[in-house]
C-alpha positions in Angstrom: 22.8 -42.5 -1.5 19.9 -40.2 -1.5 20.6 -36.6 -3.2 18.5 -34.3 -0.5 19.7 -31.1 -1.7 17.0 -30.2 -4.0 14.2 -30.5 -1.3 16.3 -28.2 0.7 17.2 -25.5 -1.7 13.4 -25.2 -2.3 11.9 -25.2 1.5 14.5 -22.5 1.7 13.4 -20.8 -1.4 9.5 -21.7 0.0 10.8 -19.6 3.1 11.8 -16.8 1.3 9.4 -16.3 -1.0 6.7 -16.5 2.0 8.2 -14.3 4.3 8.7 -12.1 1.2 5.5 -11.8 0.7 4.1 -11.4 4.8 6.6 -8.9 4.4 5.2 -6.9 1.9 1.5 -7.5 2.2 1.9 -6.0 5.8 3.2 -2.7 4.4 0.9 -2.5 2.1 -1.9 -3.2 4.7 -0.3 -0.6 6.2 -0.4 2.4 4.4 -3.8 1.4 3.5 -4.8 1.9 7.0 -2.6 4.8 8.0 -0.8 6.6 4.9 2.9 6.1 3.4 4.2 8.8 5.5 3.0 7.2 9.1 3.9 3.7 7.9 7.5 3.3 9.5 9.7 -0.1 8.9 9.3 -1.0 12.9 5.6 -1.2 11.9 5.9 -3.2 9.2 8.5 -5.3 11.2 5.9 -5.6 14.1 3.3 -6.5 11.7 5.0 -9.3 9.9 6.6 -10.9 13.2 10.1 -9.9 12.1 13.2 -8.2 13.1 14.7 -5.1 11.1 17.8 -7.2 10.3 15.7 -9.9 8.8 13.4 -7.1 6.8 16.6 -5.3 5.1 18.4 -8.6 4.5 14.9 -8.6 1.9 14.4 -4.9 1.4 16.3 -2.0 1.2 13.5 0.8 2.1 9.9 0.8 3.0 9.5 1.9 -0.1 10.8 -1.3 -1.9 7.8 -3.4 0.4 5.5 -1.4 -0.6 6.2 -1.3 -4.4 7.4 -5.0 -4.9 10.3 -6.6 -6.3 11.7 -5.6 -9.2 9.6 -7.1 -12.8 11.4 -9.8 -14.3 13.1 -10.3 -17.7 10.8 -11.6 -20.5 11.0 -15.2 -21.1 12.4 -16.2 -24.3 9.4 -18.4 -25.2 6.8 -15.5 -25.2 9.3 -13.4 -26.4 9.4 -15.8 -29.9 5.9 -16.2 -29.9 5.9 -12.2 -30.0 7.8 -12.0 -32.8 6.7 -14.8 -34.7 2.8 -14.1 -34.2 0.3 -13.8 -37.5 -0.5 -10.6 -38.4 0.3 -7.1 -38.0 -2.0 -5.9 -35.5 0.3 -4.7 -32.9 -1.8 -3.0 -30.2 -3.4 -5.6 -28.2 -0.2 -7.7 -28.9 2.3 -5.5 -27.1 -0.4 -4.5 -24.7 -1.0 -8.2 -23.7 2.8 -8.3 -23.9 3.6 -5.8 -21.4 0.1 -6.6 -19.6 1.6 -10.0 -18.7 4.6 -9.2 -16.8 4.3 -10.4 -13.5 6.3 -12.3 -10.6 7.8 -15.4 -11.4 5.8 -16.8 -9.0 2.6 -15.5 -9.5 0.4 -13.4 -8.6 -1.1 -12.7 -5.4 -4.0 -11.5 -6.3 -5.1 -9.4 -3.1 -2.0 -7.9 -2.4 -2.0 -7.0 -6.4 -5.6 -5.2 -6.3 -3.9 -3.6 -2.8 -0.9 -2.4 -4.1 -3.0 -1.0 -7.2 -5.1 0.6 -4.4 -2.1 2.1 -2.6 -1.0 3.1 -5.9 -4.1 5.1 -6.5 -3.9 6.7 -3.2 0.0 7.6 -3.4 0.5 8.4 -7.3 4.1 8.9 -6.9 4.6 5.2 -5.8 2.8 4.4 -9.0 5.4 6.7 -11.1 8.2 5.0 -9.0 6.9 1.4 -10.1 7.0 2.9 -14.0 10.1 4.2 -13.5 11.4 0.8 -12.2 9.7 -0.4 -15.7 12.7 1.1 -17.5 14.6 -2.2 -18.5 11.3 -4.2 -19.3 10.2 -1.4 -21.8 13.8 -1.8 -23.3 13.4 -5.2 -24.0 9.7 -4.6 -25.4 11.0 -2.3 -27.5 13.6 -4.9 -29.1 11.2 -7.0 -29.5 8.9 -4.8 -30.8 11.6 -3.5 -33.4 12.3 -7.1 -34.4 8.8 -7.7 -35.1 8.3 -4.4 -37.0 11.6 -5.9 -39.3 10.0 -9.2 -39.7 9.4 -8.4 -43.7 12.2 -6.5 -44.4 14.9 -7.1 -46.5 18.9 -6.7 -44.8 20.1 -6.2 -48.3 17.6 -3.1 -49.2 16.9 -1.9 -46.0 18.8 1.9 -45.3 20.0 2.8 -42.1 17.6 5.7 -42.2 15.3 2.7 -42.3 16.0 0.8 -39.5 16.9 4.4 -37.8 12.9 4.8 -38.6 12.0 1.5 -37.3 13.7 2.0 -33.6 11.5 5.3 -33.5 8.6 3.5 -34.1 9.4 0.6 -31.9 10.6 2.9 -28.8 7.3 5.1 -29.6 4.7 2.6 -29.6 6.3 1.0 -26.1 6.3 3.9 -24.3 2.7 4.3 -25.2 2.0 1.3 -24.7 3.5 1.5 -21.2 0.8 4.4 -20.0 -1.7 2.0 -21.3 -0.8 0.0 -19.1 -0.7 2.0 -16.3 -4.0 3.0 -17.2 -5.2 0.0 -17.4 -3.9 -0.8 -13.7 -5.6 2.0 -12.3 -9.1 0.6 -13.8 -8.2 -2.6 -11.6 -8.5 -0.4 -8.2 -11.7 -1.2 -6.5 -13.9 1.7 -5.9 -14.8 0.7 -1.9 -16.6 4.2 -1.6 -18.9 3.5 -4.1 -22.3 4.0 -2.5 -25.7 2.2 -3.6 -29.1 2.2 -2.1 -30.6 -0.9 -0.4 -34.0 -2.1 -0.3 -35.0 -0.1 3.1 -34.1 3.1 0.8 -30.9 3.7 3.1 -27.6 4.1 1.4 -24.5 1.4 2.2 -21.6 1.2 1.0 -20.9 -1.5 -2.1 -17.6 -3.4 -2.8 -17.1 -3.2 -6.4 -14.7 -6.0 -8.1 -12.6 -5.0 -10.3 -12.4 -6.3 -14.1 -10.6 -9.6 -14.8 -7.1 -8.7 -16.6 -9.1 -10.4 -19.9 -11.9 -7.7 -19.4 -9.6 -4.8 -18.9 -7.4 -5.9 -21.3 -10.8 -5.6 -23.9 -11.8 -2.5 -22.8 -8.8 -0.8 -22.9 -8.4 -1.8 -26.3 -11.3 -1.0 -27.4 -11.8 2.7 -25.9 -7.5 2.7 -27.8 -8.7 1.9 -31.0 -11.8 4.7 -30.9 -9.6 7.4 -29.5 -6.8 7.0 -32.0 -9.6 6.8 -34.4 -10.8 10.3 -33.2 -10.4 13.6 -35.4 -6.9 15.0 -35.1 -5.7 11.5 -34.0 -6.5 9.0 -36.7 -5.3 8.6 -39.7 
């Protein structure tokens, strides 16, 4: 006898994860178009071919369409690779770290540079996302902490020690987390830009944004020279 129940479970997770996301790039469309505050759930509802019963049996506000689902738990595998990688350069480590944190599925790429969009337009959905960040940057920060301990020794090691070590290890992720949401924001397409054309008239340009590899670069790099600046570095 056949066992059918795995292709079931995933066309029903398929299902879900689609309408999820129909779900979520029409809000976002949304308040692109018209702003958060005129975007209403019957809208979004409308938009996505949905009823409100099916759009709170997947989110709980508007809000929570907009923004995304919540970021998922570290994996163990990049978690050890963390810990366990060579050297001690721990900037563009725990910035690739946190950088890398996405959907378990993937992700969509234009509703991602969207969302960063809306995010640029309504600054306090960005804050919201940062706050949802709040379990994330306390696993960083363990594993930051761990990797920070990697060459000390249990039997000498204080508990002023280790108290010093936490600090650093909290410090450096919360940094670490503006830097990221700076980095973000450097993703947002600048669609206003304007640039003359050959005719000498000016039209409007579509600027892409940096891959994550190029951000990632630069905003290491313009890191390292500020921390280097007077008053800053060392």
């Amino acid at each position: 006898m056949t066992d059918t129940s795995t292709p079931r479970s995933h066309t029903r997770d398929d299902k879900h994860h689609q309408t999820s996301l129909r779900v979520q790039r029409s809000a976002v469309s949304l308040v692109l178009e018209h702003g958060f505050d005129n975007v209403t759930v019957d809208m979004i509802c409308s938009q996505s071919g949905i009823s409100q019963r099916t759009f709170f049996n997947y989110f709980k506000t508007k809000k929570a369409a907009i923004i995304g689902a919540e970021p998922p738990s570290i994996d163990e595998s990049r978690a050890r690779q963390f810990i366990a990688a060579p050297g001690d350069d721990l900037l563009p480590d725990v910035l690739t770290l946190m950088s890398a944190i996405g959907p378990r599925d993937g992700i969509d790429e234009q509703l991602f540079t969207d969302r960063l969009r809306v995010f640029g337009l309504h600054p306090q959905l960005m804050q919201e996302q940062m706050d949802r960040m709040t379990r994330v940057t306390s696993e960083v920060t363990e594993l930051v902490y761990l990797r920070l301990g990697r060459a000390a020794i249990p039997q000498s090691e204080s508990d002023a020690d280790r108290a010093f070590r936490r600090g650093q290890a909290g410090l450096l992720t919360h940094a670490m987390l503006g830097v990221v949401r700076f980095m973000a924001l450097q993703w947002i397409p600048d669609f206003d830009r304007l640039s003359p054309t050959d005719n000498g008239s000016i039209a409007a340009e579509r600027v892409l944004p940096p891959s994550l590899a190029e951000s990632l670069e630069r905003t290491i790099i313009l890191l390292r020279r500020t921390l280097g600046s007077p008053g800053l570095g060392e």
